[in-house]
N, C-alpha and C positions, 0 to 999 in steps of 0.2 A: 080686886077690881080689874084690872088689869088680864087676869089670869084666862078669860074667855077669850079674849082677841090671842095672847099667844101658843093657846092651845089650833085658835082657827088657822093662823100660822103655821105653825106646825102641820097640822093635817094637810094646809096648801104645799106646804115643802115636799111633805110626803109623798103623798100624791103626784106632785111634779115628778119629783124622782124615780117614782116605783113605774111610771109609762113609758111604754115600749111604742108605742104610736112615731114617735118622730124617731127612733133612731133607723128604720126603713127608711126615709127621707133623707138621711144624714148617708146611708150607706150608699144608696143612688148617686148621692154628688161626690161621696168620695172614687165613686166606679167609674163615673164621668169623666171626672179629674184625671184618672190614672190616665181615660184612653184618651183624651185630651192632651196628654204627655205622652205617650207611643206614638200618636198621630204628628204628634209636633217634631218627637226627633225623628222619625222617618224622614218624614218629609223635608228635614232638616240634611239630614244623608245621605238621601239620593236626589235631593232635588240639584245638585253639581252636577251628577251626570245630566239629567233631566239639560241641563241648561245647555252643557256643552252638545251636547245630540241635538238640541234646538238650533245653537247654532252654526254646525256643521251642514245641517240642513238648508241654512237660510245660506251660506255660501255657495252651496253646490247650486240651488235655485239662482244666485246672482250671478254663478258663471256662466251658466247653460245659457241666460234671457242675457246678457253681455251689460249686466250694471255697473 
């Protein structure tokens, strides 16, 4: 009685399993991810220098106009 629905089971399993459709999808976010994480410690790294050149900058402009 029973025996039909867990055969149709099965075949949905299988079938789930056996597609290669989303792991494209899965590969994308994980490639994302990575550059998502390069992008973050970069900017992470240099963004000190970044700052301090910002404001070496913004003194040199405050000495010259006398603020």
């Amino acid at each position: 009685m029973a025996l039909p629905s867990i055969r149709r089971s099965m075949q949905t399993i299988r079938a789930f399993l056996a597609a290669e459709g989303g792991g494209t999808g899965l590969e994308f976010v994980i490639i994302a991810a990575g550059v998502g994480l390069a992008l973050s410690a970069t900017l992470y790294v240099v963004g000190g220098g970044v700052t301090e050149k910002y404001e070496a900058v913004a003194a040199a402009l405050k000495r010259q106009n006398n603020y």
